[in-house]
N, C-alpha and C positions, 0 to 999 in steps of 0.2 A: 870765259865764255866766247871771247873773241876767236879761239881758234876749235871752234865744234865744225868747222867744216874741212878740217886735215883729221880730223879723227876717222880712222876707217883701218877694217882690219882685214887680210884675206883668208880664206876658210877652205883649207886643204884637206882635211882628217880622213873626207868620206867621201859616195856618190850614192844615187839610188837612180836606179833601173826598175821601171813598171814589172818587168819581168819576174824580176826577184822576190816581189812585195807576196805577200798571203792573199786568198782567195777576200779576209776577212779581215775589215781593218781594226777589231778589237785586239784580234790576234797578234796584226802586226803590230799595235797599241803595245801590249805586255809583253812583246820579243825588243822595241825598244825599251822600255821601262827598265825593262830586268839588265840590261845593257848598260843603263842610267844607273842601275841603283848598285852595280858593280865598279863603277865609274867612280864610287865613290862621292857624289855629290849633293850635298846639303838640300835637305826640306824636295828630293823630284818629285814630291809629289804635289808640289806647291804649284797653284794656278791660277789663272787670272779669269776670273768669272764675271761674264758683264751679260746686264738687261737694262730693259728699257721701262721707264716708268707712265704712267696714265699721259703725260703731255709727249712721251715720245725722245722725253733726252736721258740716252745714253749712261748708262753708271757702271764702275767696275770696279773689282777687291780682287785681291788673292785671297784664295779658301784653299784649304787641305782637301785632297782627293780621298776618299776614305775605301773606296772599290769602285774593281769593275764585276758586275755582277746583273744575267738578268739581260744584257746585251743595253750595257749604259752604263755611266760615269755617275759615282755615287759621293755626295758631301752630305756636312749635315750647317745646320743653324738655327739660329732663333726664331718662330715660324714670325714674330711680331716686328721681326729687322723689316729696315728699308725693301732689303732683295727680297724676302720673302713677300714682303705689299709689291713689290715690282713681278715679282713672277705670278703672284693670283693676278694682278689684270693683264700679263702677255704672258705666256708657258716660254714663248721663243728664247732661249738662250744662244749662248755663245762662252769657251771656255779655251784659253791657250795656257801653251805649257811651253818653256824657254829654255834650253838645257844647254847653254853656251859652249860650256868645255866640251860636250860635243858636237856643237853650231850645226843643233838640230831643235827644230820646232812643229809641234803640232798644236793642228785649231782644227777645233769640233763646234758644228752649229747642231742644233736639236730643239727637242721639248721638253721642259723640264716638269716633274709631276713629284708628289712628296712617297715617298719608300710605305711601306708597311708600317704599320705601330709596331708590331713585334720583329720588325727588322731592327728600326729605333730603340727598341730597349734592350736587342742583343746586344749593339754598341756600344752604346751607352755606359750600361755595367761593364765593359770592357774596359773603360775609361780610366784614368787613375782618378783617385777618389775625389782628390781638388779640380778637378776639372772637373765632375759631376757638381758639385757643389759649386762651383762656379756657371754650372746653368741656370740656379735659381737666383746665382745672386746679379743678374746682370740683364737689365731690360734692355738690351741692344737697340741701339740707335736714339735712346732716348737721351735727353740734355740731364743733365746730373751737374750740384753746383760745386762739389770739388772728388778728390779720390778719394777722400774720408769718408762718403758716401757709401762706396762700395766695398774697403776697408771694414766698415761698422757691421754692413748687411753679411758681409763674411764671416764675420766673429759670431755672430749670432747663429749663424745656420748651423755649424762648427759646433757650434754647442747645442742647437737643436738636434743635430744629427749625431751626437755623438756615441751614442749607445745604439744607433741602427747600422746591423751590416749590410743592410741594401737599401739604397735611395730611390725613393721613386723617382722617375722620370718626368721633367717638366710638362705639362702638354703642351705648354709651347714651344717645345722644342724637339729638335725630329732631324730626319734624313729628307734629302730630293736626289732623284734618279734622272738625267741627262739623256735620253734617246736620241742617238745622233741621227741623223739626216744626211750628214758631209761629213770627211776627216780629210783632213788635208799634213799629210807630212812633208816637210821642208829641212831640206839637207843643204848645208852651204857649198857654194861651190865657189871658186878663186872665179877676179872680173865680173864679182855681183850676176855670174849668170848659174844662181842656184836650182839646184832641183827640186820639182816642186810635185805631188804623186797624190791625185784627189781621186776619193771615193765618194761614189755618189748612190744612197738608196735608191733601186729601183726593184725593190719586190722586197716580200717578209725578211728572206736570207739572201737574198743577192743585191752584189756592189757592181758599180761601174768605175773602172780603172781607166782614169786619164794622167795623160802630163801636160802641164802650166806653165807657161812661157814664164819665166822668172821679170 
């Protein structure tokens, strides 16, 4: 721990020029994705999703991205979790994505609002099967007194479902859609003076393209 303050790496790969970017930062969104997901790097589509709760402090997880679709960033969860009691009293989100091997970072601020029901049960059933069945057996965020708990509720389900080829869909469980507000892409640059390339909503389909002093 004594030596976190020699740790530092310089970040040469890339640069980003305003010029270059897309009219539209979803767009620019899924040209780097697809960039990432040729890159070959584990879980891109792993994020780190924070809100804030009824006193106002701050919380955050990594959730799977599940689309972008609809002009916003789509997960899904337990609608009875923590996030989902933090997103019914503030919509405000906030969601970043880390993609080191190519010391590039975006963060998106938005509103977040729950998907369709028949968006949810398209996914859903796309699910592999344990994983569907792992929606019913798992009240998120709730205290549980050991993993034999959720071991047992599993066996059971298992066997309650075992003769049906389609599971219904929890109601408490579902998709939320991110409407961004802001995208801020971040490209490393050597001497910590990174590039930094913000869009800002200012109409239905128009962004405002600036650069951020790093």
């Amino acid at each position: 721990m004594n030596d976190l303050e020699n740790l530092r790496q310089e970040y040469r790969k890339s640069q980003l020029d305003e010029t270059d970017m897309m009219e539209n930062p979803l767009n620019q969104f899924l040209k780097w994705f697809d960039e990432v997901q040729h890159a070959g790097i584990h879980e891109p589509n792993a994020m780190t999703l924070s809100t804030v709760d009824m006193y106002g402090k701050p919380s955050s997880r990594v959730v799977l991205l599940k689309g972008v679709s609809d002009g916003g960033f789509v997960f899904y969860s337990n609608y009875q979790s923590n996030k989902a009691k933090e997103i019914d009293n503030n919509p405000n989100g906030y969601i970043n994505f880390l993609w080191l091997e190519l010391e590039r970072q975006v963060r998106i601020s938005g509103i977040i609002s729950k998907v369709s029901r028949d968006e949810t049960e398209e996914y859903f059933h796309s699910r592999p099967r344990g994983s569907q069945i792992g929606a019913w057996v798992s009240h998120q965020s709730s205290v549980i007194q050991s993993r034999d708990v959720l071991e047992k509720k599993l066996e059971e389900l298992e066997n309650h479902y075992k003769d049906m080829d389609i599971i219904p869909v929890p109601v408490h469980w579902g998709g939320y859609r991110l409407l961004p507000e802001t995208i801020e892409f971040w490209q490393g640059r050597p001497n910590r003076l990174h590039d930094r390339i913000l869009y800002t909503k200012v109409g239905e389909d128009s962004w405002k393209i600036e650069r951020l002093s790093p």
